[in-house]
N, CA, C and O of each residue as an XYZ file, in Angstrom:
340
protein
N      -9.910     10.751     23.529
C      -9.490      9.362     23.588
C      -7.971      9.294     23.479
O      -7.290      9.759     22.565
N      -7.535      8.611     24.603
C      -6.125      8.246     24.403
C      -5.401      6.825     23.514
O      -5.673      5.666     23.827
N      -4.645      7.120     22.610
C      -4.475      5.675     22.222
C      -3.210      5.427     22.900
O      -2.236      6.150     23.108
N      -3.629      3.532     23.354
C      -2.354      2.936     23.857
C      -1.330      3.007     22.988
O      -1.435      3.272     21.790
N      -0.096      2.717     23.723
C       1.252      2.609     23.216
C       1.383      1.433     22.533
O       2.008      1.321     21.478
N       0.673      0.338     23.244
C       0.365     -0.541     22.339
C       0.074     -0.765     20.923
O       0.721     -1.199     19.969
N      -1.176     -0.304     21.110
C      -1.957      0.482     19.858
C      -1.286      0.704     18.969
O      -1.183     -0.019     17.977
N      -0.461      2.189     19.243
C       0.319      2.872     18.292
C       1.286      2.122     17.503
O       1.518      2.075     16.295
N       1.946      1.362     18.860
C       2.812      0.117     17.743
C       2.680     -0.861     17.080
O       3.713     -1.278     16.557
N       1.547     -1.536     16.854
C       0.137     -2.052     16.366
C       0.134     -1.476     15.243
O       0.684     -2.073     14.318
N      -0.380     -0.371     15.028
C      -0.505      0.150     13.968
C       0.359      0.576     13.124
O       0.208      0.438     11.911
N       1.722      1.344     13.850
C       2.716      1.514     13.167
C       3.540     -0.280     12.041
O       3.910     -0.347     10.869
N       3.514     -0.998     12.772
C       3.644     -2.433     12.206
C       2.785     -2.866     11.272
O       3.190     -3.701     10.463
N       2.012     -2.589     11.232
C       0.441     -2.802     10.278
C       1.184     -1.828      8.645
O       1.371     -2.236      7.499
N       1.411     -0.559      9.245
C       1.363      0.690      8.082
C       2.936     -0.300      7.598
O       2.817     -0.826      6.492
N       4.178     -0.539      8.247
C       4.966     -1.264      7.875
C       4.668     -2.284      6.741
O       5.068     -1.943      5.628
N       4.106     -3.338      6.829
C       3.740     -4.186      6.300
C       2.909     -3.363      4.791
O       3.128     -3.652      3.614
N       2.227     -2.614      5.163
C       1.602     -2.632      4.111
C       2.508     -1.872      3.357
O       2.294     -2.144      2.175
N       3.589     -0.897      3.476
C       4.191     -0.415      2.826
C       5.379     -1.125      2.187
O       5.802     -0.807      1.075
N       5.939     -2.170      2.985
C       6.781     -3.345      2.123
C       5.838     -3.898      0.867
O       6.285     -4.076     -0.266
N       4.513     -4.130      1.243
C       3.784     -4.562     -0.135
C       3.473     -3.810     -0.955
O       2.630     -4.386     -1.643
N       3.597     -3.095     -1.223
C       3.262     -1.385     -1.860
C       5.071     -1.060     -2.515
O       5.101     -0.686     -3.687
N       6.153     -1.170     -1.950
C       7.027     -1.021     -2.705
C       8.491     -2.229     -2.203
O       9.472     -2.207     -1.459
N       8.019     -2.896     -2.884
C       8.784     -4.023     -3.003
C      10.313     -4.213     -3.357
O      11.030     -5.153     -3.015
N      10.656     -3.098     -4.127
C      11.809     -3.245     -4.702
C      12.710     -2.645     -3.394
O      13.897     -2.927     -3.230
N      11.912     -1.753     -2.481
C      12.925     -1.740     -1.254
C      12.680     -2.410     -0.222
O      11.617     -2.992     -0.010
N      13.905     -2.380      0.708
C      14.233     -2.999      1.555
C      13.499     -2.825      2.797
O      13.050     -1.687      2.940
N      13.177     -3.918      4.044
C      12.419     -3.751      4.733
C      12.585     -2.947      5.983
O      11.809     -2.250      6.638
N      14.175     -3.350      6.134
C      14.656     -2.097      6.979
C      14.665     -0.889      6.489
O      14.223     -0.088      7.313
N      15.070     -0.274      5.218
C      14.800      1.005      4.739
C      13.424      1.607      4.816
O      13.143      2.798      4.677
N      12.348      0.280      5.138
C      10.939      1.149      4.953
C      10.966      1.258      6.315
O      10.925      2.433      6.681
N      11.037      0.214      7.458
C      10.995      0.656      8.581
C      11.912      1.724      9.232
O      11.517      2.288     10.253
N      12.945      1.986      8.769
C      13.547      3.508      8.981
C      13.146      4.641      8.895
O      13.159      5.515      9.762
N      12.707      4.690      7.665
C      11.181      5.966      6.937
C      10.568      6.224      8.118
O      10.608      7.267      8.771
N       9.874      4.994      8.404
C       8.871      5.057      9.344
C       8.681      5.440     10.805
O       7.794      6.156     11.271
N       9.880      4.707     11.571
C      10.185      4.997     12.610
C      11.074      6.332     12.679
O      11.353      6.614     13.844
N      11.497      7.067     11.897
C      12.368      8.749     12.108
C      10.932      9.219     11.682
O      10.583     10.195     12.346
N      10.047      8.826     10.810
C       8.705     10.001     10.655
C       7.967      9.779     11.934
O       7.179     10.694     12.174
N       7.993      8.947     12.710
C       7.194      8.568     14.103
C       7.907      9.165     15.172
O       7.413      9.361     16.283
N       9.119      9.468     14.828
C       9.588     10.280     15.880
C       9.555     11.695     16.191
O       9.712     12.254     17.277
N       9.276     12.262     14.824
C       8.642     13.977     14.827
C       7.628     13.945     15.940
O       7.641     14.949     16.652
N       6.545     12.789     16.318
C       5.808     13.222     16.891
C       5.809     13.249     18.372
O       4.848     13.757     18.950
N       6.758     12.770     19.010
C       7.492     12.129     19.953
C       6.991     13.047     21.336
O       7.058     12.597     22.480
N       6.509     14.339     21.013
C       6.130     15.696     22.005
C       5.015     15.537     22.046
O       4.544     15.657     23.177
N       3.863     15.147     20.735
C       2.932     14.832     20.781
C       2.043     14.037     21.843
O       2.132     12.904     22.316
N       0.880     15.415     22.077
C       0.089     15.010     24.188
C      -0.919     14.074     23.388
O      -1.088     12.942     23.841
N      -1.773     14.544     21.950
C      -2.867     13.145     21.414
C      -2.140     12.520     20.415
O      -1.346     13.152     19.718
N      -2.396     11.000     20.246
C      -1.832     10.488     19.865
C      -2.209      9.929     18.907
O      -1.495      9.453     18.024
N      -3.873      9.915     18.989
C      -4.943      9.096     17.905
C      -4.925      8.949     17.107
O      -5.463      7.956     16.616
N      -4.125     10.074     16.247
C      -3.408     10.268     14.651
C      -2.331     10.112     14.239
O      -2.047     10.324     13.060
N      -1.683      9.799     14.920
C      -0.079      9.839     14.433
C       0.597      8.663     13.493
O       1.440      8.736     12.599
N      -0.048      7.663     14.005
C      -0.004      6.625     12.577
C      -0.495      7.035     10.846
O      -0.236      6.710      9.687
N      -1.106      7.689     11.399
C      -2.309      8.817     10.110
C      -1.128      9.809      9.301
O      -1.183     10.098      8.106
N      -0.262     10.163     10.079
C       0.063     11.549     10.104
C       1.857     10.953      9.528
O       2.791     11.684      9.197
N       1.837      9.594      9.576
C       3.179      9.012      9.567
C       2.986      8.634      7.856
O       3.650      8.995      6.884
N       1.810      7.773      7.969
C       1.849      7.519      6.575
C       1.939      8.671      5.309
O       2.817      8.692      4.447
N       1.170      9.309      5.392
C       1.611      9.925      4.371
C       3.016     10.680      3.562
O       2.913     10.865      2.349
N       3.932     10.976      4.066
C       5.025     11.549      4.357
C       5.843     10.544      4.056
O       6.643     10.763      3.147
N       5.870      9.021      4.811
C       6.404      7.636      4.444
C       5.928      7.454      2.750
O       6.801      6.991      2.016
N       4.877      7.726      2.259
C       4.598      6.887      1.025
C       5.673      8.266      0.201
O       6.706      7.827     -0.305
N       5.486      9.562      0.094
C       6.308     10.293     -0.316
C       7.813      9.913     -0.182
O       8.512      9.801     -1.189
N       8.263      9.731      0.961
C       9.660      9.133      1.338
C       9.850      8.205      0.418
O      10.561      8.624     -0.495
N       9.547      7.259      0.309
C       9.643      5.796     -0.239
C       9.438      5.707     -1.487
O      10.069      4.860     -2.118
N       8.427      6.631     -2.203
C       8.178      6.671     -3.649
C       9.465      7.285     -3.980
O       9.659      6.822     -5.104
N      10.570      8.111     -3.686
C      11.037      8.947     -3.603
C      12.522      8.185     -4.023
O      13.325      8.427     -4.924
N      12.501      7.238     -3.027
C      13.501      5.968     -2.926
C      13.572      4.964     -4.170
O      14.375      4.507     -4.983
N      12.541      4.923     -3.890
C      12.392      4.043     -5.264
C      12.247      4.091     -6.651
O      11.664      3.190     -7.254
N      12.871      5.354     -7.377
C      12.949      6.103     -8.487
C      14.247      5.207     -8.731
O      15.213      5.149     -7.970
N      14.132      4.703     -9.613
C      15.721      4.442     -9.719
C      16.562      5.598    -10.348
O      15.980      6.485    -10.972
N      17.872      5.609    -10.203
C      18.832      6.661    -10.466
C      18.716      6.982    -11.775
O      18.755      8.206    -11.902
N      18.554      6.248    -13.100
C      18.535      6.439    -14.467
C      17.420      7.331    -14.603
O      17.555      8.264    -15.395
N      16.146      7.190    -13.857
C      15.056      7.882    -14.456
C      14.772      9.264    -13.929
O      13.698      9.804    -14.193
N      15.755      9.904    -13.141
C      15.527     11.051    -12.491
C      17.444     11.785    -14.023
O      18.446     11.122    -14.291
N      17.121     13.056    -14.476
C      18.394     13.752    -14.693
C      18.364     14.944    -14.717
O      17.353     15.600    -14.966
N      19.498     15.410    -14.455
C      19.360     17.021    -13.613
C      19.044     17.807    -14.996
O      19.080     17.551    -16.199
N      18.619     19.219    -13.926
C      18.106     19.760    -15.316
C      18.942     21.589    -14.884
O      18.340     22.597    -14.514
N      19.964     21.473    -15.045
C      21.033     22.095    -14.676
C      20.546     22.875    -13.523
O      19.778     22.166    -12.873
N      20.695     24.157    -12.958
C      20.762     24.437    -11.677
C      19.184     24.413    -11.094
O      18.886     25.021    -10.067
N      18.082     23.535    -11.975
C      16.836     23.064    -11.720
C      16.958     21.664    -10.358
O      18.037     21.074    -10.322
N      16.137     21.340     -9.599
C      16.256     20.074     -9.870
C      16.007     19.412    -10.290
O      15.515     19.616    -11.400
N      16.135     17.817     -9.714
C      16.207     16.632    -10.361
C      14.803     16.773    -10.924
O      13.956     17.535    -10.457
N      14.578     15.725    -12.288
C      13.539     16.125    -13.048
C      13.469     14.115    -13.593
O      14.325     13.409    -14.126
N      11.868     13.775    -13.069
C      11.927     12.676    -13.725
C      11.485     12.610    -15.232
O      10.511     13.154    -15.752
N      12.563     11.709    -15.876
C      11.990     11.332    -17.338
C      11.014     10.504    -17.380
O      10.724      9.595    -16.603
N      10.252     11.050    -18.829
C       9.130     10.375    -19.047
C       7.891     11.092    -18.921
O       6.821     10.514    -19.112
């Protein structure tokens, strides 16, 4: 099964949305940035059926990632960053 281009952007807008509601404290262009550079890895990609699939996960990592604020992450000398708590 081929999915439309349609489709894909359909869905990619969908995973958008739900990820602005999921982390709120960022910005909507910053989530759609995530999103659209992780949608572009797949860009060679001949099936397509998954790639919304294959976007999200990687995006919620991205974004959780983002949204640490700076105080709660401190280095842990030539370790890295290490969250407190």
């Amino acid at each position: 099964m081929v999915v439309n281009p349609l489709d894909e952007h359909a869905q990619l807008a969908e995973l958008i949305e739900r990820l602005i509601a999921t982390y709120p404290t960022l910005s909507k262009t910053d989530i759609a940035e995530v999103v659209h550079d992780l949608h572009a890895c797949f860009d060679g990609a001949r099936l397509r059926d998954f790639v919304p699939l294959f976007v999200e996960r990687p995006a919620h990592r991205a974004l959780t990632e983002l949204s640490v604020p700076d105080d709660e992450v401190v280095s842990a000398g030539s370790r890295s960053a290490v969250p407190v708590g």
